[in-house]
ZADO-1210 file (C-alpha; in nm, 4 decimals, padded with zeros to 6 digits):
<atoms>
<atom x="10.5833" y="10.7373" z="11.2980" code="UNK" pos="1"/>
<atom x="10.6528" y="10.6711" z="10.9594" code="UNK" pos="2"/>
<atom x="10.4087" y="10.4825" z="10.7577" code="UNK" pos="3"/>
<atom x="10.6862" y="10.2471" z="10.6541" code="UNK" pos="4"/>
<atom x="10.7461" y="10.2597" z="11.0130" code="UNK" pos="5"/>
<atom x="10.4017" y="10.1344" z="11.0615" code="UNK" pos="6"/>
<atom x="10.4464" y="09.8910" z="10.7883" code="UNK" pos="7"/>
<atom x="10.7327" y="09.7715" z="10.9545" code="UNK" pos="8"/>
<atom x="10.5995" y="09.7440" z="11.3421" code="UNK" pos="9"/>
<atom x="10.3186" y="09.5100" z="11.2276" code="UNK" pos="10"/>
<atom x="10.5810" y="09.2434" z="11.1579" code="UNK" pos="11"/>
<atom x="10.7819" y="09.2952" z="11.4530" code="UNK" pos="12"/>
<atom x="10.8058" y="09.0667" z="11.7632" code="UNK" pos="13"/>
<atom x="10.6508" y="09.1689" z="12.0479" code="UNK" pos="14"/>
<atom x="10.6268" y="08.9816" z="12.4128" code="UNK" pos="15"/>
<atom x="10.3019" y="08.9262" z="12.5983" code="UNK" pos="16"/>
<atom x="10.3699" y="09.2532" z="12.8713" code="UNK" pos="17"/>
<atom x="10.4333" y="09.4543" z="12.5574" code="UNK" pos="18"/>
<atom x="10.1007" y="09.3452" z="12.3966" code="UNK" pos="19"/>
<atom x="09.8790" y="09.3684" z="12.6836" code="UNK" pos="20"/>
<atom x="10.0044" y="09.7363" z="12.7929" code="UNK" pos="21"/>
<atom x="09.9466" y="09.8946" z="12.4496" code="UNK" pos="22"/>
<atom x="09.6164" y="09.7219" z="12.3733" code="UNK" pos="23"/>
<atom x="09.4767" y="09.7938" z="12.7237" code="UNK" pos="24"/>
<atom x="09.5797" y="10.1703" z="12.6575" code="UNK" pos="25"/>
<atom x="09.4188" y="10.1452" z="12.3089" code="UNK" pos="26"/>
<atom x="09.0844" y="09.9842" z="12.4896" code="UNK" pos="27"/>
<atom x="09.0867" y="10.2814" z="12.7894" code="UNK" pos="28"/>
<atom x="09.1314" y="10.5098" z="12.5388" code="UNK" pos="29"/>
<atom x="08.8501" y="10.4051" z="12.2651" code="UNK" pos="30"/>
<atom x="08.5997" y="10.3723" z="12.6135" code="UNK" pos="31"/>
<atom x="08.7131" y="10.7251" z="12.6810" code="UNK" pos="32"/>
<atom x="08.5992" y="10.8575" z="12.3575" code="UNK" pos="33"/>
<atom x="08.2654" y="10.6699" z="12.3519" code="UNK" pos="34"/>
<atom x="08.2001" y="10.8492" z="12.6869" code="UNK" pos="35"/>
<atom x="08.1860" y="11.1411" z="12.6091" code="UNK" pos="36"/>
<atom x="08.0382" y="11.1448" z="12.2211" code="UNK" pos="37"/>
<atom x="07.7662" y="10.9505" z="12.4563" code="UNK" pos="38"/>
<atom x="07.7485" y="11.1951" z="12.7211" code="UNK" pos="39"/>
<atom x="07.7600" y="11.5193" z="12.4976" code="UNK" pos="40"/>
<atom x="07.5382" y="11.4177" z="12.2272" code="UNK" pos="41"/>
<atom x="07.2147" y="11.2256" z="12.4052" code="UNK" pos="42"/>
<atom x="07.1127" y="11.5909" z="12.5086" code="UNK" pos="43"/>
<atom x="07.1395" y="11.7773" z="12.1328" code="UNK" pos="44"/>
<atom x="06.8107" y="11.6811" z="12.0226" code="UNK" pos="45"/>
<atom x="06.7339" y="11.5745" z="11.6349" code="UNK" pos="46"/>
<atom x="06.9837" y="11.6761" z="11.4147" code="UNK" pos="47"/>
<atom x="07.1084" y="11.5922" z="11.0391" code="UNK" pos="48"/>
<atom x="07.4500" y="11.5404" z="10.9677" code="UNK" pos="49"/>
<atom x="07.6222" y="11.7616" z="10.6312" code="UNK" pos="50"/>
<atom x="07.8770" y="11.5442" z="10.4764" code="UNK" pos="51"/>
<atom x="08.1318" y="11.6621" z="10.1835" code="UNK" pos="52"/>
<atom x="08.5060" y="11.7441" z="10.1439" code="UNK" pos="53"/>
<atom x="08.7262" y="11.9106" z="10.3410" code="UNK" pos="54"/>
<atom x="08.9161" y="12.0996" z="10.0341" code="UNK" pos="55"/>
<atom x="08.5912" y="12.2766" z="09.9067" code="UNK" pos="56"/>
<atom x="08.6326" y="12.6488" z="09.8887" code="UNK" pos="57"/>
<atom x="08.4459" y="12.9045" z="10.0324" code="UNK" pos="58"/>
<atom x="08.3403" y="13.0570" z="09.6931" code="UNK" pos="59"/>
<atom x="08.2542" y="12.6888" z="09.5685" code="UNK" pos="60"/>
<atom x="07.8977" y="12.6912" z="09.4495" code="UNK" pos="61"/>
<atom x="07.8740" y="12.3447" z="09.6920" code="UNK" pos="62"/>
<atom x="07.9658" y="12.5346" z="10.0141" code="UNK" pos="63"/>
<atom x="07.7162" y="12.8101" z="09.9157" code="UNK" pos="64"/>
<atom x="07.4266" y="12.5419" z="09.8980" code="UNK" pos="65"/>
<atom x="07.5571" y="12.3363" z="10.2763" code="UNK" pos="66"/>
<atom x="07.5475" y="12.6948" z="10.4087" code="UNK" pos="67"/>
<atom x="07.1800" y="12.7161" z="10.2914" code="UNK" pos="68"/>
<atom x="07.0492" y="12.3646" z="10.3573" code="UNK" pos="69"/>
<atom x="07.1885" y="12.4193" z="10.6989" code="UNK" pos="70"/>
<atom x="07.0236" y="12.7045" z="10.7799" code="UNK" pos="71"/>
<atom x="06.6845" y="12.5806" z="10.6015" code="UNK" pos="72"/>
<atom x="06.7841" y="12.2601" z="10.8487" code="UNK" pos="73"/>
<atom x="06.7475" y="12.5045" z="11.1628" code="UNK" pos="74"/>
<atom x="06.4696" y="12.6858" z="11.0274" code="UNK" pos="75"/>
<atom x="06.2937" y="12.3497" z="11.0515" code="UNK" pos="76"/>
<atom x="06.3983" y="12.2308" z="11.3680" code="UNK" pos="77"/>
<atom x="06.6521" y="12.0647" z="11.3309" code="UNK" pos="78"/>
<atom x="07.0498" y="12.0874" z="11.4463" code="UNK" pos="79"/>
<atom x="07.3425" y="12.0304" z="11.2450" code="UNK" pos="80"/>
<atom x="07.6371" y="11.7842" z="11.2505" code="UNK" pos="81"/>
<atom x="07.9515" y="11.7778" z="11.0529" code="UNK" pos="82"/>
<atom x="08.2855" y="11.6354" z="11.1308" code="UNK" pos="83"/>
<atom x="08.3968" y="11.9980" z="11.2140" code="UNK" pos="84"/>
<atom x="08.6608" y="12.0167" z="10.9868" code="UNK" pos="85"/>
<atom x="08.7042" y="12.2902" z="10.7286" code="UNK" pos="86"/>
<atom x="08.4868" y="12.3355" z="10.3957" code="UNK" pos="87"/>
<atom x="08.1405" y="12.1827" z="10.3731" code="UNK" pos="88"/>
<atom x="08.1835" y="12.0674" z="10.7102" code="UNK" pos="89"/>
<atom x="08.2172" y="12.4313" z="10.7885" code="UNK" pos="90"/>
<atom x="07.9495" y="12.5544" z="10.5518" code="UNK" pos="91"/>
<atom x="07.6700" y="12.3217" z="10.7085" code="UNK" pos="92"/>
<atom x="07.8151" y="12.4632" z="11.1213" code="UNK" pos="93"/>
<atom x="07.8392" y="12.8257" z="10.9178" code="UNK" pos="94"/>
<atom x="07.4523" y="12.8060" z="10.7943" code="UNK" pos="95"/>
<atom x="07.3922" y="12.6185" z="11.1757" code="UNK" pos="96"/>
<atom x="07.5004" y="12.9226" z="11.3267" code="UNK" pos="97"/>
<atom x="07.3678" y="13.1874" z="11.1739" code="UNK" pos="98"/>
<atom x="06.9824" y="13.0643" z="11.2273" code="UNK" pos="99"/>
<atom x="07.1303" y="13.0369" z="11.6168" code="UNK" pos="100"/>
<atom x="07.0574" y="12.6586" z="11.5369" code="UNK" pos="101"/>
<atom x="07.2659" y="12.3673" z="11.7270" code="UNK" pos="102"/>
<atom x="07.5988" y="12.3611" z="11.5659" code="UNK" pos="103"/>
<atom x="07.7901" y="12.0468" z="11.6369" code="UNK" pos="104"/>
<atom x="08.1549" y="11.9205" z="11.5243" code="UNK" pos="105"/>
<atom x="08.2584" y="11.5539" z="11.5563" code="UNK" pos="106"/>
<atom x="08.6517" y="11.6394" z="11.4676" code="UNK" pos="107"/>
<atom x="08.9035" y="11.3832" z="11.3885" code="UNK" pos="108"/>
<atom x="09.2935" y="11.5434" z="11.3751" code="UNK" pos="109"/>
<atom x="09.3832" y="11.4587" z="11.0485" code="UNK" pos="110"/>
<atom x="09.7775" y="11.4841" z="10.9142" code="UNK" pos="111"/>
<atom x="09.7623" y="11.7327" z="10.6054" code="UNK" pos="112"/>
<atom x="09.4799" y="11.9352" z="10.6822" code="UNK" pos="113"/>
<atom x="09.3575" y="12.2345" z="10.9913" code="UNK" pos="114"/>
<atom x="09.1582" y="12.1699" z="11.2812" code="UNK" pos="115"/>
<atom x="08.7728" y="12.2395" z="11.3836" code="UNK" pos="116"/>
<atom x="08.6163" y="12.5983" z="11.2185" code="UNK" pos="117"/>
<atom x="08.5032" y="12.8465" z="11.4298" code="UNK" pos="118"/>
<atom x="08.1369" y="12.8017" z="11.3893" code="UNK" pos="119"/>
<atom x="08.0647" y="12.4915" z="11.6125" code="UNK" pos="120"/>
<atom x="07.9069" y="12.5738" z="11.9574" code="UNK" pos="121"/>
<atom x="08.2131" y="12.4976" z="12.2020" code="UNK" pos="122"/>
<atom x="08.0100" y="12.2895" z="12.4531" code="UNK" pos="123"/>
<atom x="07.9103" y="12.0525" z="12.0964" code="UNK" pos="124"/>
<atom x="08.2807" y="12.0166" z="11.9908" code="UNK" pos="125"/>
<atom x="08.4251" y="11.6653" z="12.0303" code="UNK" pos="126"/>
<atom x="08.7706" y="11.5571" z="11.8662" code="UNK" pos="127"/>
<atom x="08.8219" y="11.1952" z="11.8004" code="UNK" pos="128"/>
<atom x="09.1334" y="10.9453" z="11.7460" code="UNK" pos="129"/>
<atom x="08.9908" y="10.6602" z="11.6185" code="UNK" pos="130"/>
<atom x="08.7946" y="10.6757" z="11.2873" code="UNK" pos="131"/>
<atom x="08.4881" y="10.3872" z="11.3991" code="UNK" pos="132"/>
<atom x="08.4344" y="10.5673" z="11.7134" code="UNK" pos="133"/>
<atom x="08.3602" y="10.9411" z="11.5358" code="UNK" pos="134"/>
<atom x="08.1371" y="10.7088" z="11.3110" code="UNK" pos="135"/>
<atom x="07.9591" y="10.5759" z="11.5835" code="UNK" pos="136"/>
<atom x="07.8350" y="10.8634" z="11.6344" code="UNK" pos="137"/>
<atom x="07.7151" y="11.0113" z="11.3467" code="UNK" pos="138"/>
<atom x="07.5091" y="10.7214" z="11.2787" code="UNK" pos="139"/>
<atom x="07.3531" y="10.6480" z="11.6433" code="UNK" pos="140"/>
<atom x="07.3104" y="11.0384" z="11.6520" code="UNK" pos="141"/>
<atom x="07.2114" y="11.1576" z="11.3423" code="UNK" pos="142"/>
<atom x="06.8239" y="11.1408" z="11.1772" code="UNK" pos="143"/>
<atom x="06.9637" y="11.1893" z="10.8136" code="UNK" pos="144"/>
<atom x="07.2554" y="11.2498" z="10.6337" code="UNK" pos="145"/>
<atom x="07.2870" y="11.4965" z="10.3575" code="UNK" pos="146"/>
<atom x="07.6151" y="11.4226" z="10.1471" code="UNK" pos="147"/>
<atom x="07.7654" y="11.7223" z="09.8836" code="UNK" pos="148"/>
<atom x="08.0418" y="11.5811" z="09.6989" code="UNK" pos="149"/>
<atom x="08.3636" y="11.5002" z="09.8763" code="UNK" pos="150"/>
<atom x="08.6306" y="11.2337" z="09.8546" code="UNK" pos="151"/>
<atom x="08.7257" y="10.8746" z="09.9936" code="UNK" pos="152"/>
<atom x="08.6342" y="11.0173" z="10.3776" code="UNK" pos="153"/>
<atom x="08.2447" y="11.1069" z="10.2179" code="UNK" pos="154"/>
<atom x="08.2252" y="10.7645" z="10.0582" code="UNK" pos="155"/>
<atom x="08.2932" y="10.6428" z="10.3544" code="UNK" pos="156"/>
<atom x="08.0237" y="10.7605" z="10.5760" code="UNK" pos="157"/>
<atom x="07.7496" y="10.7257" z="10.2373" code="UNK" pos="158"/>
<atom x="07.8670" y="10.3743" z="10.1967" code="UNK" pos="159"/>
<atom x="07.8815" y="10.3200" z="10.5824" code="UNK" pos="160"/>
<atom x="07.5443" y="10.3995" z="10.6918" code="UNK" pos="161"/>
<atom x="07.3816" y="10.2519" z="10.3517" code="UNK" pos="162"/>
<atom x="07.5206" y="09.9154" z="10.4401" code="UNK" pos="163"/>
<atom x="07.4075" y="09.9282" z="10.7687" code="UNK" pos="164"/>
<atom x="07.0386" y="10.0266" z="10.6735" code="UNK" pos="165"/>
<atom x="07.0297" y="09.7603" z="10.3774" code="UNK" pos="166"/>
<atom x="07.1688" y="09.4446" z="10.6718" code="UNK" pos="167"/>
<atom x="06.8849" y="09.6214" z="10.9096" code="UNK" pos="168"/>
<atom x="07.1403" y="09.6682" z="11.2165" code="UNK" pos="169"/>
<atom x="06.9977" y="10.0157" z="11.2217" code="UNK" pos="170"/>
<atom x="06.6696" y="10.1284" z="11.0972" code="UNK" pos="171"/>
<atom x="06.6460" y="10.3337" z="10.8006" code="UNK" pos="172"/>
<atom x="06.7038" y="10.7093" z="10.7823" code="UNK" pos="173"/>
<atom x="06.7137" y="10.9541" z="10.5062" code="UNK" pos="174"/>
<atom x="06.9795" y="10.9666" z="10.3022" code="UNK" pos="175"/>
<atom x="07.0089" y="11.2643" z="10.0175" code="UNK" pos="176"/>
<atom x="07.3394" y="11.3228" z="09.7883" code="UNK" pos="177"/>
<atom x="07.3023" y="11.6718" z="09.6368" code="UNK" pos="178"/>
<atom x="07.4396" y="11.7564" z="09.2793" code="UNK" pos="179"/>
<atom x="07.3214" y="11.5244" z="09.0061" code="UNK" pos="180"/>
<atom x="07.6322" y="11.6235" z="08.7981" code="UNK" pos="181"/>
<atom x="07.8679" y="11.5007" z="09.0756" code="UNK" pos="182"/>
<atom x="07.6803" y="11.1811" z="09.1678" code="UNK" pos="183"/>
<atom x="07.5330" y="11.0557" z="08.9047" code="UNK" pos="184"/>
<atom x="07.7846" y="10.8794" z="08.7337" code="UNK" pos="185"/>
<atom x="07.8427" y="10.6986" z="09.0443" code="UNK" pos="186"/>
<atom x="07.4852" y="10.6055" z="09.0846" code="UNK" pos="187"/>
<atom x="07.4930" y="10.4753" z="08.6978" code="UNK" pos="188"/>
<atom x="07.7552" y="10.2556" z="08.7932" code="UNK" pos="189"/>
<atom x="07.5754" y="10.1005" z="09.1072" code="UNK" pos="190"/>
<atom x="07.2559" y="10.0647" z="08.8791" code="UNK" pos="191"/>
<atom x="07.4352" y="09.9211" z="08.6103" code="UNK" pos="192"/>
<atom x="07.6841" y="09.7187" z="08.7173" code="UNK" pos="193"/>
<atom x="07.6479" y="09.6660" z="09.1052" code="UNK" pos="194"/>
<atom x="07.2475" y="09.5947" z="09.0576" code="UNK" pos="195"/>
<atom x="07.3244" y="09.4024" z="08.7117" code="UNK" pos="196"/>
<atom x="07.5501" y="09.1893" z="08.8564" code="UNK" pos="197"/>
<atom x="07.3035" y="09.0780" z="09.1669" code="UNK" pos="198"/>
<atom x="07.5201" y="09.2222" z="09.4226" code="UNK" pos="199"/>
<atom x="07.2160" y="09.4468" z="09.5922" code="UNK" pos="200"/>
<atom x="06.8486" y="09.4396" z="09.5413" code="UNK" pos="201"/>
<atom x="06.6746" y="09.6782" z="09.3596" code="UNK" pos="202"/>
<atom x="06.4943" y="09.8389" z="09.6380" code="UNK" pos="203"/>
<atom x="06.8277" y="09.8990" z="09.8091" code="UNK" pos="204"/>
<atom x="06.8606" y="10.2059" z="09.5644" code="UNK" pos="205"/>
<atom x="06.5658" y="10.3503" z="09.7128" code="UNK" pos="206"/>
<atom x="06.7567" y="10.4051" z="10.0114" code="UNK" pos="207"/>
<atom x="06.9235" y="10.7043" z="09.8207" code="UNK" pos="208"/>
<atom x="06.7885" y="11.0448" z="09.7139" code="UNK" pos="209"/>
<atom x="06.9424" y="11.2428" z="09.4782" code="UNK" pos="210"/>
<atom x="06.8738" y="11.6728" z="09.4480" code="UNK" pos="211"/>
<atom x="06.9717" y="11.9644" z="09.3108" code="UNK" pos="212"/>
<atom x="06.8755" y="12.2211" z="09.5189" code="UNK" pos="213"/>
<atom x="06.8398" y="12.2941" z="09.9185" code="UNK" pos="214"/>
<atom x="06.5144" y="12.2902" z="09.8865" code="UNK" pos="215"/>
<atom x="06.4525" y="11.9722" z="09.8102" code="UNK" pos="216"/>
<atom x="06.7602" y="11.8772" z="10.0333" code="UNK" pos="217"/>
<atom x="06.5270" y="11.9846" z="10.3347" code="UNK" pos="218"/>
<atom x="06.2103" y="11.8610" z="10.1646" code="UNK" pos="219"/>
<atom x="06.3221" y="11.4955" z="10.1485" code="UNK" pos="220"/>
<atom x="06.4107" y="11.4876" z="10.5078" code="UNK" pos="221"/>
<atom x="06.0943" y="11.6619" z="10.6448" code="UNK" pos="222"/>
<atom x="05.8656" y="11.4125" z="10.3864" code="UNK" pos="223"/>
<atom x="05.9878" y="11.0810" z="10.5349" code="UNK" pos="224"/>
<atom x="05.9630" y="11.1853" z="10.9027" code="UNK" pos="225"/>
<atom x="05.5944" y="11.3420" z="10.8396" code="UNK" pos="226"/>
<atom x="05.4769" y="10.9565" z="10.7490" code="UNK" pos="227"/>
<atom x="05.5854" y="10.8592" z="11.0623" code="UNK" pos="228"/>
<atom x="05.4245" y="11.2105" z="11.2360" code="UNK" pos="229"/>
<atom x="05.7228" y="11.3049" z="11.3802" code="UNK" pos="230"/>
<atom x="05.8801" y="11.6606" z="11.4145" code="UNK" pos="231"/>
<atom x="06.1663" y="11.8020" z="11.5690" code="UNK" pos="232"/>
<atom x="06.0519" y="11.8938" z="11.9243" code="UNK" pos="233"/>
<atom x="06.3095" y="12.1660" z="11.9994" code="UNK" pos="234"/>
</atoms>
């Protein structure tokens, strides 16, 4: 379908049987998918989730450093989820792997670009429809997010789970962007005109970290569960 198909459809007529046979599909099949993200991922253990873009190359100093704070991620007990897609996502499952870690990809089929890498563990693979569903999971699943720079799809998750944190419908976790030079400007703008303007508080920005290196990547996520005395256990 067309998106001016789509456009079109959402003005058209439709009777009652056509309505209720189509949503009740759309219900069965959203149920279907929350299954099994349920099923598959209650048994991983604790594991960070690697967010950036899809378009990064392999030679991209960015993929490089997901590879590495992947690995260090294992190294430290911890598995790894991405949304199994191609470049960071397949950096952090990449880095996963090769410290024998817990490789998982949430995958969502996606019109102009390939399907899950080769370095998620096939019994941790799950592909999605729906968008809200995939992101379900990440946050109910994850115990920090690590963000490299991406695009709209990586603004979405940051944004996502921030907003959730900040209206306390789920309690906090870490959150770390890496690359000052990429994020910065962004965080500028939310300290300067977002804060400014009253729109958050200033102790939502302390919900973000911001680092340069793996190291610290790793570091920020091992500080904030040592207040609590908690470890990985696998």
């Amino acid at each position: 379908m067309t998106n001016e198909d789509k456009i079109k459809q959402a003005f058209k007529d439709r009777d009652w049987n056509e309505i209720k046979t189509h949503d009740s599909w759309v219900i069965f099949k959203v149920m279907a998918e929350m299954v099994e993200g349920f099923e598959k991922l209650a048994k991983i253990g604790p594991c960070v989730s690697i967010f950036g873009s899809a378009r990064t190359k392999s030679d991209n100093p960015y993929y490089k450093m997901a590879e590495e704070i992947a690995a260090k991620l294992v190294r430290h007990g911890y598995g790894v989820i991405t949304g199994g897609g191609p470049g960071i996502m397949e950096a952090g499952n990449k880095g996963a792997k090769s410290e024998k870690g817990k490789s998982v990809g949430l995958n969502i089929e996606l019109p102009h670009e390939q399907g899950n890498n080769m370095y998620i563990d096939p019994d941790k693979l799950i592909s999605f429809d729906y968008f809200f569903v995939r992101k379900v999971m990440f946050v109910k699943y994850s115990q920090g997010f690590i963000v490299m720079p991406g695009g709209f799809g990586t603004l979405d998750e940051l944004f996502e789970a921030v907003t959730l944190i900040q209206t306390n419908k789920i309690g906090r976790f870490p959150i770390v962007l890496v690359g000052e030079e990429f994020w910065g400007g962004l965080f500028d703008w939310i300290k300067g005109t977002m804060l400014k303007a009253g729109n958050i508080s200033p102790e939502d920005l302390n919900l973000i970290n911001i680092v340069e290196t793996p190291t610290d990547a790793v570091r920020v996520i091992d500080e904030f569960y040592s207040k609590y005395l908690l470890s990985p256990n696998f």
